[in-house]
C-alpha positions, -999 to +999 in steps of 0.1 A: -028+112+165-063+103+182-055+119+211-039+151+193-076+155+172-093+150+208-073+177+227-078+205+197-118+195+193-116+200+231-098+233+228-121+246+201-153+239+226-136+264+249-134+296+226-125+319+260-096+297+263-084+294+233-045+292+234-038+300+192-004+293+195-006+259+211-035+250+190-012+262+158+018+243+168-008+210+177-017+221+139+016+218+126+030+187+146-002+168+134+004+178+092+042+169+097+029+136+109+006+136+082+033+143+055+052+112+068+027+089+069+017+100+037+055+093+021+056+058+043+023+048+027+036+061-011+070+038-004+051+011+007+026+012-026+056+012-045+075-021-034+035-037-040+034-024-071+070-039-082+064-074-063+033-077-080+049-067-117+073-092-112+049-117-103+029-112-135+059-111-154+066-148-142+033-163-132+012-148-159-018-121-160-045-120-131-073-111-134-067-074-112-039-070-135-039-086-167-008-066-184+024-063-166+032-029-182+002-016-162+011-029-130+028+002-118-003+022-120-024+002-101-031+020-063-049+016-030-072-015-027-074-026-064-034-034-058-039-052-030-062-074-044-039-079-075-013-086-056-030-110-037-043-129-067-010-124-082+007-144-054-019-173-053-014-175-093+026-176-086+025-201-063-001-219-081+024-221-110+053-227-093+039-252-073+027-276-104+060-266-125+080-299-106+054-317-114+050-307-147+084-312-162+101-343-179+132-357-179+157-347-206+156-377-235+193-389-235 
């Protein structure tokens, strides 16, 4: 995509040889690319924004995220770093909740 921004900069800085209809097609390639990325990106912040509901729902609150019911509308970095905290709270929990337990009186 780099390279794509490159060539039409390049192409601009040559008005005399301006090809329109490459540079619109260039145009169009790099939006569709754009739009893709865009709905990977979207997919992706949605299976972070379940793991880390689920994790609150088991582990408890964090401090990035300290309802579950708002966990779905958390985006960008702020989920990251939930999700992040989230996951070191989970396996903080898990991780003592052997420990933690006692054998069943008989």
């Amino acid at each position: 995509m780099k390279e794509t921004f490159e060539k039409i900069l390049l192409d601009l800085a040559q008005p005399h040889h301006l090809d329109l209809d490459g540079l619109r097609e260039t145009i169009e390639t790099l939006a569709a690319e754009a739009e893709l990325d865009r709905d990977m990106l979207q997919l992706y912040e949605l299976e972070l924004q379940r793991e880390l509901r689920a994790k609150v729902d088991l582990a408890g609150a964090v401090s990035g995220c300290a309802a579950p019911e708002i966990a779905f509308t958390l985006r960008g970095p702020v989920l990251i770093t939930a999700r992040r905290e989230a996951a070191r709270q989970f396996n903080r929990v898990f991780h003592m909740a052997p420990l933690c337990r006692k054998p069943r009186d008989s």
